[in-house]
C-alpha positions as a printed NumPy array, in Angstrom:
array([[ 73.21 , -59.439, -74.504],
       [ 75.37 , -62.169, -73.243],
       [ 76.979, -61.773, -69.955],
       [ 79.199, -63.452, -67.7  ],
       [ 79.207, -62.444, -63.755],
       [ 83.022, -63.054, -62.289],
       [ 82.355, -63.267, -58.692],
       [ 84.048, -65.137, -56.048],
       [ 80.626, -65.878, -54.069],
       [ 77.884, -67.697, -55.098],
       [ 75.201, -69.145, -53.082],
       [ 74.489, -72.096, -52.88 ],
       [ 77.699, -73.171, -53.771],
       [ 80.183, -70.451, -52.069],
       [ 78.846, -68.04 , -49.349],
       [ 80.336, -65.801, -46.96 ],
       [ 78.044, -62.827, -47.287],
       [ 75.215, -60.912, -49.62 ],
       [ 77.51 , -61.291, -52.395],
       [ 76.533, -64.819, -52.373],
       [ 72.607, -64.275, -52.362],
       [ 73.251, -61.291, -55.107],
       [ 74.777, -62.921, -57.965],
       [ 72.369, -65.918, -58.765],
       [ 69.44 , -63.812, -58.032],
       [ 70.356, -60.754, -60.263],
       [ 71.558, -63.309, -62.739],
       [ 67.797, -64.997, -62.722],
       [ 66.228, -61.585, -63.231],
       [ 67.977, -60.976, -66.657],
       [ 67.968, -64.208, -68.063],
       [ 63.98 , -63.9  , -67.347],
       [ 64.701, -60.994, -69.177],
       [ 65.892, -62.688, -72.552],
       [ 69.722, -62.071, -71.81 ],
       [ 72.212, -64.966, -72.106],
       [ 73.612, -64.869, -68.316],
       [ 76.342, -67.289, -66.814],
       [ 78.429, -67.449, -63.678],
       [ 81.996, -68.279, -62.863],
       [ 83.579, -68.703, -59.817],
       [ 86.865, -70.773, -58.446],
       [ 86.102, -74.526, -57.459],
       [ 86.873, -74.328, -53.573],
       [ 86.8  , -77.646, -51.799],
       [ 83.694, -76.191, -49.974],
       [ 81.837, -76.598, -52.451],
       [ 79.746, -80.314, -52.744],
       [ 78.321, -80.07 , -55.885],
       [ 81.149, -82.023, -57.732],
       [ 79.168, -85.285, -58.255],
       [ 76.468, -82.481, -60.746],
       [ 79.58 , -81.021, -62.357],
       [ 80.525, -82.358, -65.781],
       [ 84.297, -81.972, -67.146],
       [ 84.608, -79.102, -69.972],
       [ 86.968, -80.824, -72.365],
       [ 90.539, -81.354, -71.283],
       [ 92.709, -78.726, -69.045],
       [ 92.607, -74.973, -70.537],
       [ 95.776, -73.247, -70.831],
       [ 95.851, -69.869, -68.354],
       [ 98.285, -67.201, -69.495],
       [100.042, -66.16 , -66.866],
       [102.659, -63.327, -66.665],
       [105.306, -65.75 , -65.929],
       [104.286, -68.62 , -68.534],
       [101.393, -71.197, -68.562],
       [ 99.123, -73.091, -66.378],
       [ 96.526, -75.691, -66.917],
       [ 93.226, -75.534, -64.783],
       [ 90.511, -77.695, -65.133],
       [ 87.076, -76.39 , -66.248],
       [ 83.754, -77.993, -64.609],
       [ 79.93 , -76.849, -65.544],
       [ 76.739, -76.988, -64.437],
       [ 73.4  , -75.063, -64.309],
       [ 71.416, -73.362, -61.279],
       [ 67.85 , -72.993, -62.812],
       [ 68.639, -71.888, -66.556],
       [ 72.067, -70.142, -65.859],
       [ 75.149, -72.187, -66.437],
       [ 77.552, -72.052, -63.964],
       [ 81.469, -72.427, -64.507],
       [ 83.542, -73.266, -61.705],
       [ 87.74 , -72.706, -62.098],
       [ 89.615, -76.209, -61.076],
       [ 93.106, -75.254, -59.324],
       [ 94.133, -77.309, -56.354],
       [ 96.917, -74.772, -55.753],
       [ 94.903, -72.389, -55.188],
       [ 91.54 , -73.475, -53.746],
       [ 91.841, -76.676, -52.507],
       [ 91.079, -75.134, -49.536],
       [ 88.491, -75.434, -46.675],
       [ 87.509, -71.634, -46.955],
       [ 86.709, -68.841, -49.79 ],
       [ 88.941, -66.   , -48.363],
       [ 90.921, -67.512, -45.202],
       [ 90.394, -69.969, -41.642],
       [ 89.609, -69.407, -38.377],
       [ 89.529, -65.687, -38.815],
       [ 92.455, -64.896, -40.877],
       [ 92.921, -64.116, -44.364],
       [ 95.079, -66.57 , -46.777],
       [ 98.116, -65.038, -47.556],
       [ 98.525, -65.682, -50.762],
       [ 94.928, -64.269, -51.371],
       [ 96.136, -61.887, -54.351],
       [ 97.775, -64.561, -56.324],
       [ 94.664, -66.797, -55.397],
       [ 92.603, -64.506, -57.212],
       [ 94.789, -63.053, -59.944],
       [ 94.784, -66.502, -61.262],
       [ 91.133, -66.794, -60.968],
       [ 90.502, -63.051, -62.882],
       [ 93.344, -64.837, -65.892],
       [ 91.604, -67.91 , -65.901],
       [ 87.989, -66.24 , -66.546],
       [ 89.225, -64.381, -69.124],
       [ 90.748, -67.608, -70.945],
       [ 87.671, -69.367, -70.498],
       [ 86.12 , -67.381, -72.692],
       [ 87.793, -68.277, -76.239],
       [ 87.912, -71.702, -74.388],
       [ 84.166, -72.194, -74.685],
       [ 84.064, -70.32 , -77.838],
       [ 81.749, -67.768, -76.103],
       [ 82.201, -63.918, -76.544],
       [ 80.244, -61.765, -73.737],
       [ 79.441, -58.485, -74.471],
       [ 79.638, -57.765, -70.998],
       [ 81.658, -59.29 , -67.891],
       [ 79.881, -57.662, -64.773],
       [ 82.761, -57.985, -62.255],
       [ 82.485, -57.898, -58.029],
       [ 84.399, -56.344, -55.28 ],
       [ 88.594, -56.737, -55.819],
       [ 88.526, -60.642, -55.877],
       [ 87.458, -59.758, -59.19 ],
       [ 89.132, -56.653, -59.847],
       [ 91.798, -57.222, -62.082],
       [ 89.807, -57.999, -65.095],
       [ 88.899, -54.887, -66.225],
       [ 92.841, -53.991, -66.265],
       [ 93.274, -57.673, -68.467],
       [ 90.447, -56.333, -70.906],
       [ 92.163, -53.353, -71.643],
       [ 95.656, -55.146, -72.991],
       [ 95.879, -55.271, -75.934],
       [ 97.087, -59.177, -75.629],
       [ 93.961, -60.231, -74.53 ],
       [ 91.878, -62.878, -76.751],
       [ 91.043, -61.127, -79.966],
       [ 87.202, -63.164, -78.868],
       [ 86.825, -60.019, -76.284],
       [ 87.657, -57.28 , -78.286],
       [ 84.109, -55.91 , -77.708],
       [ 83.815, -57.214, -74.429],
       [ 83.006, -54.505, -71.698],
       [ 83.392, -54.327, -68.212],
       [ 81.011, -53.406, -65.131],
       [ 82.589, -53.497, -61.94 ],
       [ 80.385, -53.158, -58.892],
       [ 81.367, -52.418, -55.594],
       [ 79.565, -54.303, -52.869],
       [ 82.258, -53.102, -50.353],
       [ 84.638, -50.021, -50.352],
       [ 86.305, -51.132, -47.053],
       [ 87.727, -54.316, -48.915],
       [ 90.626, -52.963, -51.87 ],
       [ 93.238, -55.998, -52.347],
       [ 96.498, -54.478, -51.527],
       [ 98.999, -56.36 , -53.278],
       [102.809, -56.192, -54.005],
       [104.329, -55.001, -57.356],
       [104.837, -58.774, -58.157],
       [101.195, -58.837, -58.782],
       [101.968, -56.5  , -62.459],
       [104.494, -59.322, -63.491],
       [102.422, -62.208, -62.115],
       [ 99.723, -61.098, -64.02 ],
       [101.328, -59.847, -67.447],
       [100.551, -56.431, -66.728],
       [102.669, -53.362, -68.43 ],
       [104.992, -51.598, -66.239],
       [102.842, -48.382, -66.781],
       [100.38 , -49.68 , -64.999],
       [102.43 , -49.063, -61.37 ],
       [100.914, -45.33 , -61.941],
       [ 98.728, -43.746, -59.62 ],
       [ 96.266, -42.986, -62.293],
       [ 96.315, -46.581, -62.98 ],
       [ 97.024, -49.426, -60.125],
       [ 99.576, -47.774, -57.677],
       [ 98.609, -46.631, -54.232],
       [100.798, -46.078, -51.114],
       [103.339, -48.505, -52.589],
       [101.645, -51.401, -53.096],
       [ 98.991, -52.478, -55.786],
       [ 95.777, -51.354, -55.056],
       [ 93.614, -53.893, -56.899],
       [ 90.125, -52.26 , -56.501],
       [ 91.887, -49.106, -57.477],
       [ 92.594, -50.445, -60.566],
       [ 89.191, -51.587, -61.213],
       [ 87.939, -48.25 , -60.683],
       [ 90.165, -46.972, -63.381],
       [ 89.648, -49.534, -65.783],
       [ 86.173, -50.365, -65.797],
       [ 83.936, -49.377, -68.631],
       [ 81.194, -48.533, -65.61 ],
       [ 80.946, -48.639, -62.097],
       [ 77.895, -49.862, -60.106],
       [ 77.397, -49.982, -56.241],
       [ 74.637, -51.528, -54.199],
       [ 72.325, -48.195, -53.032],
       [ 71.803, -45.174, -55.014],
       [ 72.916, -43.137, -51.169],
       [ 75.752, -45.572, -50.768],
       [ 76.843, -44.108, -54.146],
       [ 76.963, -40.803, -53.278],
       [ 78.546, -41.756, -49.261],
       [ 81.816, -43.007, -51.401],
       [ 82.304, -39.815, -52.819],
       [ 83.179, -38.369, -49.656],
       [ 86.645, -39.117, -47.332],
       [ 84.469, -40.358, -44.515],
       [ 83.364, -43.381, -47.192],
       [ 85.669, -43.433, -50.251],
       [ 88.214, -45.271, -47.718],
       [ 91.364, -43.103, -49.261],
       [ 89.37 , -43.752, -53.075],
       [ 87.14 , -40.99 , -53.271],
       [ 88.97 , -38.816, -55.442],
       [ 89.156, -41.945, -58.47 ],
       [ 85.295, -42.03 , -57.429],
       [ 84.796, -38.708, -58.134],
       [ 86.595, -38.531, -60.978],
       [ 84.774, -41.257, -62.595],
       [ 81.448, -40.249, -61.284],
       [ 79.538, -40.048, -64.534],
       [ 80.252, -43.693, -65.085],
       [ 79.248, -44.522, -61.476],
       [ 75.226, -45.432, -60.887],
       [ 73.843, -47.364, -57.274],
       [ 71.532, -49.547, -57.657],
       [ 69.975, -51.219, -54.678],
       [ 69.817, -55.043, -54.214],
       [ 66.892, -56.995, -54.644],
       [ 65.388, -59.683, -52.699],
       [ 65.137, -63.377, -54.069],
       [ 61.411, -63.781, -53.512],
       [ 61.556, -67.432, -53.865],
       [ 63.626, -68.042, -50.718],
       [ 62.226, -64.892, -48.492],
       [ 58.72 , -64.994, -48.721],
       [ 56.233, -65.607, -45.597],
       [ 53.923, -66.89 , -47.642],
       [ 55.669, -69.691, -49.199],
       [ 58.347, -69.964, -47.022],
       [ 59.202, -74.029, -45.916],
       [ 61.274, -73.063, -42.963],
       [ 58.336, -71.431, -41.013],
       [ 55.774, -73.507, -38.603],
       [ 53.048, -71.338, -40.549],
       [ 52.732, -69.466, -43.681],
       [ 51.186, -65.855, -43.892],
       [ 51.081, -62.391, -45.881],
       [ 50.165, -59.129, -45.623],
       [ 46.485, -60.028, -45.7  ],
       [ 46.44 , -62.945, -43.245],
       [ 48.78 , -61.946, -40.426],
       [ 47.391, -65.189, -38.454],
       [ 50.683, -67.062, -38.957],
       [ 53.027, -64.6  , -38.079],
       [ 52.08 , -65.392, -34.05 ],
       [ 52.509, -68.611, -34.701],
       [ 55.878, -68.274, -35.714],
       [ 56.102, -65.831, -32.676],
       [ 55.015, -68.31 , -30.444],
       [ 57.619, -71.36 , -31.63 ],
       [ 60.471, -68.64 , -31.641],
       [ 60.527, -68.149, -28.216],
       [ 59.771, -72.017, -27.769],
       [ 63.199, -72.415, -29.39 ],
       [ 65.254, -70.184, -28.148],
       [ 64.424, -70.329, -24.276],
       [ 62.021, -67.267, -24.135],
       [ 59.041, -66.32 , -21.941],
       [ 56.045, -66.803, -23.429],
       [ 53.629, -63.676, -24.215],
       [ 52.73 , -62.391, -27.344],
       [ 52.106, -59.337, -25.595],
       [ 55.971, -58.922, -25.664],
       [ 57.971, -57.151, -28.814],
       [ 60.796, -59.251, -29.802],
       [ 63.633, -57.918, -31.583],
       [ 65.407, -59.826, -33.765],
       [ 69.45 , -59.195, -34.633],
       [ 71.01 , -61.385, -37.314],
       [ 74.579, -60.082, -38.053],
       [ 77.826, -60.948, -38.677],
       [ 79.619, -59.886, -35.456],
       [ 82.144, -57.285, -37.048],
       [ 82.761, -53.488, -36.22 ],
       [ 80.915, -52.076, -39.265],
       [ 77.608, -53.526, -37.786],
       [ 77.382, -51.137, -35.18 ],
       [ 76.66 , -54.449, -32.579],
       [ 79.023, -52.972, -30.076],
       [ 76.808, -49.736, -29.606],
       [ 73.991, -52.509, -29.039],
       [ 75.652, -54.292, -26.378],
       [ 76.402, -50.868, -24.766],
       [ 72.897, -50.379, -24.126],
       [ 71.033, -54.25 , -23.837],
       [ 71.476, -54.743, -20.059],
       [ 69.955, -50.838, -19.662],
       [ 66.949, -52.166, -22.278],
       [ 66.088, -54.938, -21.181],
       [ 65.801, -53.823, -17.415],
       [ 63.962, -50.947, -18.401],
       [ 61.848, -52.119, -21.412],
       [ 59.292, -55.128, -21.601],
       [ 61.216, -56.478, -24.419],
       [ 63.134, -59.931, -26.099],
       [ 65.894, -60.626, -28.222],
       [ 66.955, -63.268, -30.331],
       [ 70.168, -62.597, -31.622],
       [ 72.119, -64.842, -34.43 ],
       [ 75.432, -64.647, -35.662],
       [ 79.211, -64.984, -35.142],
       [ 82.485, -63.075, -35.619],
       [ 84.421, -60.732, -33.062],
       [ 85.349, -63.157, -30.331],
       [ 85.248, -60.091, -27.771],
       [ 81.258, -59.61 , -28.861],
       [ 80.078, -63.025, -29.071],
       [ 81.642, -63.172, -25.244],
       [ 79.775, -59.724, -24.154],
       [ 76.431, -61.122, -26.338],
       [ 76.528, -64.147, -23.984],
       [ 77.357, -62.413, -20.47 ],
       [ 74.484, -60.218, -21.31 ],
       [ 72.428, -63.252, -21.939],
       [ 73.494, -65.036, -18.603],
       [ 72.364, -62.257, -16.694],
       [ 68.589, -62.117, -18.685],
       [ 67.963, -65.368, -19.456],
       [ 64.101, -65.514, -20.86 ],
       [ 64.929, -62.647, -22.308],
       [ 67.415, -62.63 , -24.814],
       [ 68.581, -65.608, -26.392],
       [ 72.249, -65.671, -28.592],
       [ 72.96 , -67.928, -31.121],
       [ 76.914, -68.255, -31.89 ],
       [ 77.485, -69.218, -35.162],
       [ 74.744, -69.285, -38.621],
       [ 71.226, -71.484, -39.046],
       [ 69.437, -70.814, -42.242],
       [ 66.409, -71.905, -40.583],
       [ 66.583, -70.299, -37.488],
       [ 67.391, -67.234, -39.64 ],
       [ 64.013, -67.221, -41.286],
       [ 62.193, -67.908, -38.092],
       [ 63.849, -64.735, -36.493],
       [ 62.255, -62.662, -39.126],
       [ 59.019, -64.539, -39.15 ],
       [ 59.009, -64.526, -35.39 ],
       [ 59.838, -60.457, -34.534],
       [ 58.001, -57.852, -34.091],
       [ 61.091, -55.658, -35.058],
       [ 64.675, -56.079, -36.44 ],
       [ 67.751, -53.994, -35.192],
       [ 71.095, -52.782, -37.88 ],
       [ 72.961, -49.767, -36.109],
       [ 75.652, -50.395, -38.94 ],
       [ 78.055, -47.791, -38.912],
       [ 77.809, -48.24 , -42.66 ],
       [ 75.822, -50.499, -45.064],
       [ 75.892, -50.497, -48.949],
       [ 73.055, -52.038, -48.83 ],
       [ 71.936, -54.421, -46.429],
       [ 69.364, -57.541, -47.695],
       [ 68.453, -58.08 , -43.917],
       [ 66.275, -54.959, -43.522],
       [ 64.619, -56.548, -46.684],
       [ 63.579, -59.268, -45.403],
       [ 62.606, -57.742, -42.271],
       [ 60.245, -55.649, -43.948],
       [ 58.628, -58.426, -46.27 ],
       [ 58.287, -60.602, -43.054],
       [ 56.58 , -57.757, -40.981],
       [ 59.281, -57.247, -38.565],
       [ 59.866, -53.354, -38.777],
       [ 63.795, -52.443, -39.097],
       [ 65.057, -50.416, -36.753],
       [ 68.082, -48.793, -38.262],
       [ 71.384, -46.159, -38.442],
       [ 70.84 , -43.678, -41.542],
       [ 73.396, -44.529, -43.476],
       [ 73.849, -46.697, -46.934],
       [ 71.075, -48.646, -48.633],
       [ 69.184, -48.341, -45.044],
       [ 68.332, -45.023, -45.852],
       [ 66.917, -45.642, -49.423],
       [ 64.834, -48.622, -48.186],
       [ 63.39 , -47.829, -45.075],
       [ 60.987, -45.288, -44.07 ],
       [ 61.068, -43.491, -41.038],
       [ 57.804, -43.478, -38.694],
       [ 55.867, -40.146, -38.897],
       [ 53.543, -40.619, -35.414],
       [ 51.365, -37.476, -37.188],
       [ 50.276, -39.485, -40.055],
       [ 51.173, -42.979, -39.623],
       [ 52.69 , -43.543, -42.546],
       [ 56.431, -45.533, -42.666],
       [ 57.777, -49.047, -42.426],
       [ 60.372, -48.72 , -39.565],
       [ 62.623, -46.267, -37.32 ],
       [ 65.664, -44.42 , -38.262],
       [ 68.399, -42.986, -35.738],
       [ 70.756, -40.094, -37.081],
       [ 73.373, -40.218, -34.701],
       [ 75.499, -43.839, -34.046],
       [ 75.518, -43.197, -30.056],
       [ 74.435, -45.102, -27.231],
       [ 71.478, -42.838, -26.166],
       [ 70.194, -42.787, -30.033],
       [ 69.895, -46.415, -30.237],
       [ 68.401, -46.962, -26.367],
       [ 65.622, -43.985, -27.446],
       [ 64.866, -45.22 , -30.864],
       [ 64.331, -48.871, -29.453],
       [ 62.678, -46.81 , -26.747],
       [ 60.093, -45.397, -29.545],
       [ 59.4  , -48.509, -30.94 ],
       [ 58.849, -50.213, -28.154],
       [ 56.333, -47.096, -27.361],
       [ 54.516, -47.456, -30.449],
       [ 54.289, -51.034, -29.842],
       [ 52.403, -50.969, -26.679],
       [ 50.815, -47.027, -27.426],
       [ 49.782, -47.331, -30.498],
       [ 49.094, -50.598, -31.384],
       [ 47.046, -49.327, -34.551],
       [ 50.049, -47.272, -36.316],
       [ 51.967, -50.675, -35.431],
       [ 50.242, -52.53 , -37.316],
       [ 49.928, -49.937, -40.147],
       [ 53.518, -50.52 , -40.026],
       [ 53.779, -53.448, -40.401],
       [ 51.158, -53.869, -43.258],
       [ 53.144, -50.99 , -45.247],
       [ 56.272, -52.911, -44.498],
       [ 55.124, -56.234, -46.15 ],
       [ 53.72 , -54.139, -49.359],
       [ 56.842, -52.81 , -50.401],
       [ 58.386, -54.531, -53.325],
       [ 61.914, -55.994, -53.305],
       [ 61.826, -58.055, -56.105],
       [ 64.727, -58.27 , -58.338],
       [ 62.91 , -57.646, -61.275],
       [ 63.164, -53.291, -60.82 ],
       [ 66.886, -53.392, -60.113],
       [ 67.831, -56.109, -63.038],
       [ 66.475, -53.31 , -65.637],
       [ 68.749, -50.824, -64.111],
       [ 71.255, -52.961, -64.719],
       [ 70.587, -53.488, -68.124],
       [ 70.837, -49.919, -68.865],
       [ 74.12 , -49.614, -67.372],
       [ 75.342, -52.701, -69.955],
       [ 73.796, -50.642, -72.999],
       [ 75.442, -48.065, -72.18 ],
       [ 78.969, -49.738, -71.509],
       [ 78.395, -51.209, -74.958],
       [ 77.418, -47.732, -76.74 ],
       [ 73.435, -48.873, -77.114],
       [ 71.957, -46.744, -74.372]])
């Protein structure tokens, strides 16, 4: 099949989240697979890959609702896949992907709009017809509306759409303007179609029109379903819930793998563990912390936002680490009010806990090489890569049962042994303190289901090569060959 991924995030050229790891990865797995793959994505000023870019031709017309424009179309290739990158100063000469210093642009629909036209142009551009264009979260969610005008490019007649939520909190509200600004029929300001509350609701729309829907966790998939999830969708979700199918992420083995990894002091695996202190040791070198590998360190990489839960954890750190023989080295950066309680806490225990404002890929690798376990109380998660890499690293998760946490980690059973990390039902103060509690008990206790843990943990396979082939099934069957 050929496919092109639409996505607004792609690492390492654009980043702001998982998106950003997803797309090249699951991109990798199926052109391994024999499928002809590319990527496009705008050209934000961010990204410093020009100088590899070459120019595709001259300007390409974009058909706008209100008349023509002319962006600029630049390629190049990340492994095999060729990537396309959208050339519009208007709109992303920018210094960030979605907004600065904490605030959105506001001209993010048009921003985007113009990206979803100009992807679809680029097609007959190239002289390149994909069967399938796999769309992501509403920066993208207008092109499965485009592809079902019948003004589009007679090249995508065939051309299907996925659209996969990585997201539900995230819709796109726009204003009616966005119809005529895009081209788009009057009847589709419908609530069966685009309409929601007054406004445009762009992942609505993408709901409606897409030929299937994915999300990131086969539980996250059902959650969304429900009013507590859907975030005011759920009925569209439920209504289109034979064409919805989760499918959790995979994990880019190349980048997050102990074994191989260039960003750790020492290498190790599953079968020589040796390493693993090593990294231990130089963690709390780094960050400030007592020495003692006697002492369970906990590791928190986040960004700093309410769905993450890290308010419950700050609730309960000065009560765990005056009670508990613990560390923790937290990264990460967002809600000015947490990094500020994050770094009280830490004046008040230095040795420790050590917080890191802001993000260090490095540092970020040596967290999970250097803990013995890794907290996410997210409130929710669709699927969560950091409990992933946790796992392959040996650092047990410790996490809220909710989302993709649920179908990837399994909960300690003290009678048998078996399980790769610790699950907490209820998001409360006392549930977190106790299940940190029970880890850190099983830690010191029973050192021999720890490390049981640990090796179960480290055996579980995350590749991307399981997930890409449910993928594929959900294009054959958008294209009527399942």
């Amino acid at each position: 099949m050929k496919i092109l991924f639409a996505t607004s995030e792609c690492s390492p050229y654009a980043k702001v989240g998982g998106l950003g790891d997803v797309i090249p990865s699951l991109a990798a797995a199926l052109e391994q697979m024999g499928h002809d793959v590319r990527i496009v994505l705008p050209k934000y000023t961010s990204i410093n890959y020009v100088s590899k870019c070459e120019v595709v031709g001259d300007p390409m017309i974009v058909n706008m609702g209100y008349g023509t424009e002319f962006a600029q179309l630049l390629r190049t290739k990340h492994g095999n896949i060729p990537i396309y990158f959208i050339e519009f100063n208007r709109y992303f000469d920018r210094h960030g992907i979605y907004g600065e210093l904490g605030h959105g642009y506001h001209d993010n629909w048009e921003r985007f709009a113009f990206f979803c036209r100009a992807a679809i142009d680029m097609c007959p551009f190239i002289n390149w017809a994909p069967d399938i264009i796999h769309t992501n979260d509403w920066p993208t969610g207008i092109i499965p509306a485009l592809l079902s005008l019948h003004s589009k490019p007679n090249i995508l007649n065939g051309t299907k759409s996925i659209f996969t939520i990585h997201n539900m909190a995230h819709h796109g509200y726009a204003s009616k303007d966005l119809l005529r600004f895009m081209g788009l029929y009057e009847h589709y300001w419908h609530p069966f179609a685009m309409e929601a509350c007054g406004s445009v609701n762009v992942m609505k729309g993408a709901l409606q029109f897409a030929s299937k829907i994915t999300t990131v966790s086969k539980t996250y998939a059902e959650e969304i379903k429900t009013a507590e999830y859907g975030c005011g969708l759920d009925d569209v979700l439920k209504y289109r819930a034979k064409d919805l199918v989760g499918i959790c992420n995979g994990v880019d083995t190349d980048v997050w793998n102990p074994a191989i990894d260039k960003f750790l002091p020492k290498n190790f695996s599953a079968q020589s563990l040796g390493g693993k202190k090593i990294c231990k040791q130089h963690l709390q070198r780094e960050l400030g912390l007592a020495n003692g590998l006697n002492i369970p360190i906990f590791g928190v990489i986040s960004r700093f936002f309410h769905q993450k839960g890290l308010d419950i954890l700050c609730n309960i750190l000065p009560d765990v680490l005056k009670n508990m023989n613990v560390q923790f080295a937290v990264l990460g950066s967002g809600d000015q009010h947490l990094e500020w309680r994050l770094k009280d806490i830490m004046s008040r225990f230095g040795g420790q806990i050590s917080v890191w404002i802001g993000f260090d890929e490095q540092l970020s690798h040596l967290i999970e090489a250097g803990s013995d376990f890794f907290v996410m109380p997210s409130r929710y998660e669709p699927c969560g890569l950091n409990q992933m890499y946790s796992m392959i690293y040996g650092s047990l998760p410790i996490v809220h049962a909710t989302g993709g946490l649920i179908d990837t980690v399994d909960n300690y059973n003290e009678l048998t042994g078996v399980g790769t990390g610790f699950i907490f039902n209820d998001l409360t103060d006392s549930a977190l303190y106790n299940t940190i509690g029970w880890a850190c008990a099983t830690y010191h206790d029973r050192p021999e289901d720890f490390e049981k843990l640990r090796k179960s943990a480290m055996k579980k396979d995350f590749s991307w090569s399981k997930s890409a082939k449910e993928y594929e099934r959900v294009y054959l069957a958008a294209i009527g060959k399942s």
